[in-house]
N, C-alpha and C positions, 0 to 999 in steps of 0.2 A: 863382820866382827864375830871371834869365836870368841864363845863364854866357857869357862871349864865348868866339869861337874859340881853341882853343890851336897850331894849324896856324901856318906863317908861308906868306902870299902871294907869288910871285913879283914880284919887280922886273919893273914896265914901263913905258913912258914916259906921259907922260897927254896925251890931247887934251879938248878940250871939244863936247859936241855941245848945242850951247847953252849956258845954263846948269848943264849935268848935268856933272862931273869923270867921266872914264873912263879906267882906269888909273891906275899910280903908285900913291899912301897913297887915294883913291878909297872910300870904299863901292862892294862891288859893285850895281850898277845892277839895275832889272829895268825890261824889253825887250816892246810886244808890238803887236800889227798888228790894224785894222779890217779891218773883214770887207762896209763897206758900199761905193757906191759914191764913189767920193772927188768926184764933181760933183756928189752931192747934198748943199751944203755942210751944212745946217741935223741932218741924219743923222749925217753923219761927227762933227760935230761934240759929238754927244750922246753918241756910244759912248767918244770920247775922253774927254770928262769921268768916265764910267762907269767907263773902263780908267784914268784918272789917281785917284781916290776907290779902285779893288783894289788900287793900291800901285805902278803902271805908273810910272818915272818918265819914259820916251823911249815914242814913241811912233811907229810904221811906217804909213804909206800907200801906197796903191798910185800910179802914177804912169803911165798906159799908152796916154793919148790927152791932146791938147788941153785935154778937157773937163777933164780930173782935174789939168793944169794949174792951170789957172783956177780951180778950187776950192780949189786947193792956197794959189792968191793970197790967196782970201777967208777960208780955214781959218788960217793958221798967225797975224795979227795977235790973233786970238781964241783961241789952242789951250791953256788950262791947264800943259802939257809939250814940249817942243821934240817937233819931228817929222821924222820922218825921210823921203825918198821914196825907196819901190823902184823900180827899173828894169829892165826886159829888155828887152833887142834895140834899142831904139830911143835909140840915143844923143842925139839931141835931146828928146827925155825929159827928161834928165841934166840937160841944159841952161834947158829950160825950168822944172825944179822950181827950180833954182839961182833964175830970175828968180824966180819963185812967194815965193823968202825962208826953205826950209826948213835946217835945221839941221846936217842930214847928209844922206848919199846912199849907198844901198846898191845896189853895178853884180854882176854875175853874173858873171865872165870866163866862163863857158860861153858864153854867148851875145850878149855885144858886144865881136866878136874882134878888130876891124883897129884895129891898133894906135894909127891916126893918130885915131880917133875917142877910142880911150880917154886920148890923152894932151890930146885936143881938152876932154874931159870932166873933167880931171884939174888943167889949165891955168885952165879957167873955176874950180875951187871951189878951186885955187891962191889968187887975186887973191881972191877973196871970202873967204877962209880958213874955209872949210866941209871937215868930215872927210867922207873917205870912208869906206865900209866894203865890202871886198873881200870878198864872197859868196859863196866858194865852194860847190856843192855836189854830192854824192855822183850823184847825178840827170841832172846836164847838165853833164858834164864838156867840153871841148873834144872835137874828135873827134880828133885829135893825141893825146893823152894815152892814152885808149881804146885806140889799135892800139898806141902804145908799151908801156903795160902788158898787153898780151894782152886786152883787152876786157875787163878786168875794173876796178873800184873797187877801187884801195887805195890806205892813205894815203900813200902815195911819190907817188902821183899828184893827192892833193888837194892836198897840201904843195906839192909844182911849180907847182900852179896859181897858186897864193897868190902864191908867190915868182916866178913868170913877170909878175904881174899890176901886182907891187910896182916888178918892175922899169924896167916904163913911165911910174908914179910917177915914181919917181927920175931918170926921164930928164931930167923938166920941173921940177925942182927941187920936188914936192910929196911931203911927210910926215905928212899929217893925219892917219892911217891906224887903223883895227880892222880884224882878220879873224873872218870865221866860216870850217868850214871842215867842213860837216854833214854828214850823213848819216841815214837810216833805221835802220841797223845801230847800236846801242849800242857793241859791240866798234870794229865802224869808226870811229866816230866819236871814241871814247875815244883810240883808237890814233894817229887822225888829228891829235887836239891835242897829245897831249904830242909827237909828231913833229916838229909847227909849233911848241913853246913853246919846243924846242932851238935854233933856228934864229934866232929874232929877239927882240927885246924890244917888240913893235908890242902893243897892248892886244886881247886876243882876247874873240870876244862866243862865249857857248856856246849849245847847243841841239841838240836829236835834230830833226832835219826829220820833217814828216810821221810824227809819234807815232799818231797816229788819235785816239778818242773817249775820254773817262775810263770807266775805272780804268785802262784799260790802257796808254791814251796818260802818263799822269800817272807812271805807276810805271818806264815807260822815259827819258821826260822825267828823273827825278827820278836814274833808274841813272848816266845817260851826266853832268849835270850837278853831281849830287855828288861824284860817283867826282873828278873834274878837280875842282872846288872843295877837296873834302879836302888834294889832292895838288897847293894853291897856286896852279892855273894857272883863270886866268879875272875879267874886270872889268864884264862885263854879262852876263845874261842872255835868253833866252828862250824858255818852254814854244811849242811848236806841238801844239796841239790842235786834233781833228775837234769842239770845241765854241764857247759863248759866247768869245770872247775875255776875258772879265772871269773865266773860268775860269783861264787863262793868268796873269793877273795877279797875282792873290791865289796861285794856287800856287807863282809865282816868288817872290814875297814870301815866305810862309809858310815854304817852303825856305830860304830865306837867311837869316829869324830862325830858325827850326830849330836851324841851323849855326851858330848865333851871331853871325855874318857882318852883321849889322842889326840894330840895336834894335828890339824890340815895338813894333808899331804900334795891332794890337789882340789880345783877350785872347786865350791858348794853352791851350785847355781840354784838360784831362786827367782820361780816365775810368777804372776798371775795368772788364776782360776782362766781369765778371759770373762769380756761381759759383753752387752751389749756397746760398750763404748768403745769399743779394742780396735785399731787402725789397725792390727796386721794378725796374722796369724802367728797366734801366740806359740802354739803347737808344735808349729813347724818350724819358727825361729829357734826356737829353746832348746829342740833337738840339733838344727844346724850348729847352734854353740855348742853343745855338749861333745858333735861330731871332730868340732874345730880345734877343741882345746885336748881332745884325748886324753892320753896319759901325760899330757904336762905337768911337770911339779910347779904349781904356781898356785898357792895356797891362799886364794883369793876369794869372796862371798861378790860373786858375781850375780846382779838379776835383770831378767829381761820383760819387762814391762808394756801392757798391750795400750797404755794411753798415757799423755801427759798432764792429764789433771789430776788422776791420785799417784800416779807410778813412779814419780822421784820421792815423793814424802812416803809413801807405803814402803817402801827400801833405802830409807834415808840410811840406814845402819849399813848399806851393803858397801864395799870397798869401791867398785863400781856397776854402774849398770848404765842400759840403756832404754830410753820410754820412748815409745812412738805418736808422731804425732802429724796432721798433714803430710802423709806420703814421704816423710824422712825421720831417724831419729835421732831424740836428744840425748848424748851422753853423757852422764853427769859422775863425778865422783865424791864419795862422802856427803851425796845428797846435796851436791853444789853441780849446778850446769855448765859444760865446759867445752861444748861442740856438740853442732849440729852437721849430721853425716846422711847421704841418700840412702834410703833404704834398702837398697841390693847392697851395700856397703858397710850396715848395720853389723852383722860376725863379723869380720876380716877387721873394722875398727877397736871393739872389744876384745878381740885377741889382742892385739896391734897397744893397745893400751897398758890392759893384765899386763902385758910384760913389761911395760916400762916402770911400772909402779910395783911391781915385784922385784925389779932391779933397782929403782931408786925413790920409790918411795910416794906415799901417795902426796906431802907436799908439795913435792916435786914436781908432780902432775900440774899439782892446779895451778902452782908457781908462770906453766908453760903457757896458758890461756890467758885471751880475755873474757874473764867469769862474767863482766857485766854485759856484754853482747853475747853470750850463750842466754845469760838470763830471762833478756828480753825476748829473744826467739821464740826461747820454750812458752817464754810470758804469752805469746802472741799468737801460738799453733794454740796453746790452753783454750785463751779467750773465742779462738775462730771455734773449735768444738762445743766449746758449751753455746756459742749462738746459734750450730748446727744442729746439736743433739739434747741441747737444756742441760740442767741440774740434776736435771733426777732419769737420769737412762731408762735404766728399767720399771719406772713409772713407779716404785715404792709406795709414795707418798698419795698416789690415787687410790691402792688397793689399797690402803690404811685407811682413808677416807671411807673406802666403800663398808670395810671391816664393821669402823666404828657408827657408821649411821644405818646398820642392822636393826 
């Protein structure tokens, strides 16, 4: 069962980067960047389909010579997801993606300073009505900024940037606008958006710059972008990781059904910790599932349960699952038991199920059974474990004893 958010999002104006809404009543977006080279169209080309199938819906390339120009021409007629070009330094870059046909354009104020280029850059995707997105980041600040803040990163000084950057914008009459406004620092970063969410209502994109590799990239990613999502502020996302970019994807997604923030796209598998009372390996099952169902759209809250004394009631809410018990397990749906399957047969059953009840429905399912001989099964593997293993597994209730007669 998915629950949507109960948070309220901040009001912000909405642009389009293509066909994707960003800002305003909007879904928030998820955000993510190739890693190949953008002239080599027929490459670029396969990773973005890869990154649009994780759940990508905008999609970043790089934009740094000619070559990635011209590819950028041949990629975007063909690209599953509007795409974006980055930029540094080279404001005819800017320009050139603009011909290329791409969808938005991400400038860096740290690095294409004079102002007559930025508003030269700003004027062109004016008349085309292409957004921008003002890139600030923690990294490559102006060198202006640096000595006025004492050399250091803070967000008084990212926020200036943004709002320095904006204001050339506005010179030439263009408001197509997102900011990002990153950092490495989690703290910074955090500090840095709700600073800039004071200040304007322009649609902000989120992200920890330079997270590094998973686990760890993923769990700073995950600090800096929910922390601001809880707390209303943000309309695109994007993980930066030292990995697969399709790693990025499906974690920006997955985070934002998480939050309720999205609809399921595919299923949300939920396991137990495992304990002492666990008939199988929990571990290893859960990954087998996860292996089994891949990329299927089958937007189901799937869990895989290591016993059948607490593991149908602990996931009574899941659409289906399966608890093991006596060497087979019980499958049950909506917390009702409804077949009993051998354990080497446990995934391939739960696949085999997911689909029928993503096609027609989970009454439907339990319609197909008889509920009251699954019942009794599961009733019966219960009753043999706790005469096997007792009440109390992990012996709680002795160390309590022992606690309180100190």
């Amino acid at each position: 069962m998915q629950v949507a958010a109960t948070f309220s999002r901040r009001n912000t104006r909405q642009i389009m980067v293509g066909s994707v809404a960003v800002g305003g009543d909007a879904a928030v977006s998820v955000q993510s960047m190739t890693t190949t080279k953008t002239a080599d169209v027929e490459g670029t080309l396969a990773q973005i389909y890869a990154l649009a199938g994780a759940g990508a819906d905008i999609v970043r390339c790089t934009c740094n010579d000619f070559d990635a120009a011209e590819g950028l021409a041949q990629i975007v007629p063909r690209s599953p997801v509007p795409l974006v070009a980055d930029i540094h330094h080279q404001y005819k870059m800017a320009l050139a993606a603009l011909d290329a046909g791409v969808a938005c354009l991400r400038l860096n104020p740290g690095n294409i300073r004079r102002p007559e280029h930025i508003k030269q850059v700003a004027s062109a995707a004016r008349d085309r009505g292409v957004p921008i997105r003002i890139g600030v980041n923690g990294g490559s600040l102006h060198p202006d900024l640096y000595r006025k803040y004492g050399e250091k990163v803070v967000p008084e000084a990212m926020v200036e940037s943004a709002m320095m950057e904006l204001a050339y914008f506005e010179e030439v009459g263009f408001d197509l606008v997102k900011i990002s406004v990153k950092a490495s620092s989690v703290p910074l970063m955090i500090e840095s958006y709700r600073q800039l969410s004071a200040v304007t209502d322009i649609p902000l994109h989120l992200g920890v710059t330079e997270a590094g590799p998973p686990p760890a990239g993923i769990v700073k990613s995950t600090a800096g972008i929910a922390t601001l999502l809880a707390d209303g502020i943000g309309d695109t996302i994007r993980y930066s990781l030292t990995a697969d970019p399709v790693e990025e994807a499906r974690a920006g997604r997955q985070l934002l059904e998480a939050m309720g923030l999205r609809e399921r796209k595919n299923i949300d598998l939920i396991a137990c910790p495992s304990c002492g009372r666990a008939e199988i390996d929990v571990f290893e099952v859960a990954n087998q599932a996860m292996d089994a169902f891949g990329d299927r759209e089958i937007p189901l809250q799937v869990a895989v349960m290591g016993c059948v004394v607490n593991g149908p009631g602990e996931a009574r809410d899941a659409d289906l699952g399966i608890a093991a018990g006596n060497k087979r397990g019980h499958l049950f749906v909506k917390g009702q038991n409804v077949a009993v399957v051998p354990e080497d047969e446990m995934v391939d059953t739960l696949v085999e199920w997911a689909e029928f009840i993503h096609e027609h429905g989970a009454e439907a399912a339990l319609a197909r059974v008889d509920i009251e001989r699954a019942r009794r099964e599961a009733e019966k593997d219960r009753n043999a474990l706790l005469e096997l293993q007792g009440e109390d597994v992990n012996a709680t209730e002795t160390k309590i004893d022992l606690i309180r007669n100190r």
